[in-house]
N, C-alpha and C positions, 0 to 999 in steps of 0.2 A: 339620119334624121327623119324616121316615117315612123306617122302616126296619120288615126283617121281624122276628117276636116274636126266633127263635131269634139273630140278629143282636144285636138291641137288648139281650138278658139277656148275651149277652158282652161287651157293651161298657161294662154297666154292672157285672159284676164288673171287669173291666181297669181302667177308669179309674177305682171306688173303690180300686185299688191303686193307682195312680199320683197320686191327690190325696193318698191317704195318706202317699206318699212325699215328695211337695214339702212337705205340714204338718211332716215330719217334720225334712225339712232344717231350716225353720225355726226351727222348737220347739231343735234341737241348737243353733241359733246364737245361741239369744235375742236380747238386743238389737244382737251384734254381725250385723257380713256373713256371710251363711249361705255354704255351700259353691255357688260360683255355677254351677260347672262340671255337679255332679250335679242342681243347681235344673234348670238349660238342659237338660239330659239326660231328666228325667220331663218337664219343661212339652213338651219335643217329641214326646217318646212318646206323650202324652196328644192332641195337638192330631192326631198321625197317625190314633190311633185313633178320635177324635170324626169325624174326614174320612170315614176308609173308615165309620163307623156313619150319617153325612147327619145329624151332631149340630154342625150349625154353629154357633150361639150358642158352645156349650162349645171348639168349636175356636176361636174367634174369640179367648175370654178365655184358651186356653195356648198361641197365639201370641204375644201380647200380654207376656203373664209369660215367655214365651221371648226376645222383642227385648229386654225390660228385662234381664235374666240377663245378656245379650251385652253392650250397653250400658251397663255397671258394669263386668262384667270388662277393659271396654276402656276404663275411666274415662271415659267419653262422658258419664257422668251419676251422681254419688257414692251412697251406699247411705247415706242418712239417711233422719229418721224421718215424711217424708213420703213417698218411695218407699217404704221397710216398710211403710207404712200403706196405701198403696194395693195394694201386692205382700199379704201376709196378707189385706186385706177380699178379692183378688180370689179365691185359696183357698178363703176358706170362700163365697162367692158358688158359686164350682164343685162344692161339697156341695151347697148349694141345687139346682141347676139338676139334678144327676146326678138326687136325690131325684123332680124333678118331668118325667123325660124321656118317660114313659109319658104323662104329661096337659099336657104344655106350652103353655100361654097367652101373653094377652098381657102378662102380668106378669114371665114370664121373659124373655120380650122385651125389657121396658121394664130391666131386673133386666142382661141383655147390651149395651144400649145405655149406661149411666150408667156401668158400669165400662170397658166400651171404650174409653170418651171420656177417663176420669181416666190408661188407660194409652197413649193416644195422644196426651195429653199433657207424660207424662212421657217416652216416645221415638216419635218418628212411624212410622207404619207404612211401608216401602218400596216400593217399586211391587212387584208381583210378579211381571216380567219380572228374569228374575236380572240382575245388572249386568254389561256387555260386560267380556274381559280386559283388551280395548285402552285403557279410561276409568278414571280415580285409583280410582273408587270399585270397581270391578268389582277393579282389582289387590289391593285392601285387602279384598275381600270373599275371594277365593281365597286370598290368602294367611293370614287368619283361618283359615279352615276346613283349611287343607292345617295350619297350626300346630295345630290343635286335633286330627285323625287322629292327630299324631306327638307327642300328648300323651297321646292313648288308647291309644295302640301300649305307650308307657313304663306308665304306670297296669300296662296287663293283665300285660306283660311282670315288673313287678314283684310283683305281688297274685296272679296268676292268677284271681282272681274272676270270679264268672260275669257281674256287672254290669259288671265291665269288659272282659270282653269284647262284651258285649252294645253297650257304647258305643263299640268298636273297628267294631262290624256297623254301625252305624247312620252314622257318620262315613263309613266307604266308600261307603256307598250314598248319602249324600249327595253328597257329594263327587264322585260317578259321574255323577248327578244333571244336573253341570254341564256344559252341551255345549261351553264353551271349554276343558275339563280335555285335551279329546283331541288340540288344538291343543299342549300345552305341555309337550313331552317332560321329563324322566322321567315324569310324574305318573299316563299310563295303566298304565306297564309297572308300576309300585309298587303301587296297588291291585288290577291283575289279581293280580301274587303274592301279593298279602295277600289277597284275597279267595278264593283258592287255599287257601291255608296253613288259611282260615277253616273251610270249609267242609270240610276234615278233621278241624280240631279240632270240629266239633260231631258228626261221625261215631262219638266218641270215646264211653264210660263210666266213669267221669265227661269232660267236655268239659276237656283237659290238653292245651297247647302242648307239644312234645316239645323239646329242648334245641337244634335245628337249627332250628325254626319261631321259638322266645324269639329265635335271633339272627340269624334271617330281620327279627322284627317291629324287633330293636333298631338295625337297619342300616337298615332301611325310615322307621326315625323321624329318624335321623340325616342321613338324606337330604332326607325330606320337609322337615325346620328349615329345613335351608340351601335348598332348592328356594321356599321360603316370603321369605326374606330375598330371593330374589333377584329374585321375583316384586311385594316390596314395593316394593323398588327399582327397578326397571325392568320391569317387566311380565309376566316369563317367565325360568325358569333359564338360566341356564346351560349348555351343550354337554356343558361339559368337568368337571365336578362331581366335588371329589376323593372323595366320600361313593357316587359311583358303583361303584368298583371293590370295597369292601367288600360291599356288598349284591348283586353279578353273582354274587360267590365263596359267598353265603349263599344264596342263589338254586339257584345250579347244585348245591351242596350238598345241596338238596333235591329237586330236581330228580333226580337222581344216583338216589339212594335209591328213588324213585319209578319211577324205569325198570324198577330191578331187581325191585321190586316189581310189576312190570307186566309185566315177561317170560317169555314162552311156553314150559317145557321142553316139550321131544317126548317122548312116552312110553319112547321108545326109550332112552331117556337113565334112566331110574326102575328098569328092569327087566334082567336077562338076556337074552340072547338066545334 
């Protein structure tokens, strides 16, 4: 557990925001299924940021509550009251450990290993070589995550919030993440534009999708669906994708814009002669 001071006190503000966020889902859900989609969205966040701080234990336990999030929403494993049970102890265990990040022993150790074990029980951990596109599980995996982008797309598309856009950032870069994505046409050309489109709207005050970027992201999502179906079924899209020709024309639409916005007048053009 070393990391430098000024590191270490950022990480432990950020991730008491983000434990505080999963408690939170919970707490909204009481005894039913909490919202699984924004659980998976802080348990990731948190486990990033225990990575880049060298807080492994605590990455270990919001990975962990990350594969079960996944494994529910995919019915892989139902959300009764022994996964809650395990899912909530593993939360407040992660108060514990934040609390103890500066003096960590071997009790937090032992404190990362018993809850580990109760959630690699309840879904096993996967290798962490991501899965080939060419193999069932590897198609099932991209196709998850290309469904889960074009669900983020819709969310921000429809809220404008800043969390969901934030979960639109974080789905790209995963997604990018995958070195078989570049193999599987449309899928690079649809996150280069969306991560385009992004990175203007955070240029922004407040950060606001402009009415051509909303139907930029909602042609992007309507593509990535069907790109996803197609990838479940046979390993990889389609050529011919009628979802393609709507998203060229939202594209170039911005695209359009951007030129002009980028165009050099001559002085000579502003003034008299």
């Amino acid at each position: 557990m070393t990391s430098s001071v000024g590191v270490l006190d950022f990480f432990v503000v950020e991730a008491n925001e983000y434990i505080g966020r999963l408690d939170g889902v919970l707490a909204a859900a009481g005894e039913g299924e909490p919202d699984l989609e924004t659980f998976g969205r802080f348990a990731r966040a948190l486990r990033g940021s225990a990575t880049m701080s060298r807080q492994q234990g605590i990455a270990a336990l919001a990975s962990g509550l990350e594969r079960v999030a996944r494994a529910v929403r995919s019915r892989a494993i139902p959300w009764d009251r022994a996964t809650s049970a395990v899912v909530v102890s593993t939360v407040d265990d992660l108060r514990v450990l934040l609390r103890n990040v500066r003096s960590w022993g071997g009790a937090d150790d032992a404190r990362v290993q018993v809850r580990s074990a109760e959630l690699e029980r309840l879904v096993p951990s996967q290798p962490r070589r991501t899965p080939h596109a060419g193999t069932a599980s590897g198609s099932a995996f991209l196709s998850s995550e290309t469904t889960d982008l074009a669900q983020a797309l819709d969310r921000f598309v429809a809220t404008g919030e800043h969390e969901a856009l934030q979960a639109v950032t974080e789905r790209v870069r995963a997604l990018r993440g995958v070195a078989d994505v570049r193999d599987l046409p449309p899928l690079p050309e649809v996150m280069e534009a969306v991560e385009g489109a992004l990175k203007s709207i955070e240029l922004t005050t407040p950060a606001a999708a402009t009415p051509k970027q909303k139907a930029l992201f909602t042609a992007a999502a309507a593509l990535l669906r069907r790109a996803a179906r197609d990838i479940a079924a046979r390993g990889r899209p389609a050529t011919d994708l009628p979802e393609l020709a709507p998203f060229n024309a939202a594209l170039q639409a911005i695209t359009d814009d951007s030129g002009k916005a980028d165009r050099i007048v001559p002085i000579t053009q502003l003034f008299y002669d």
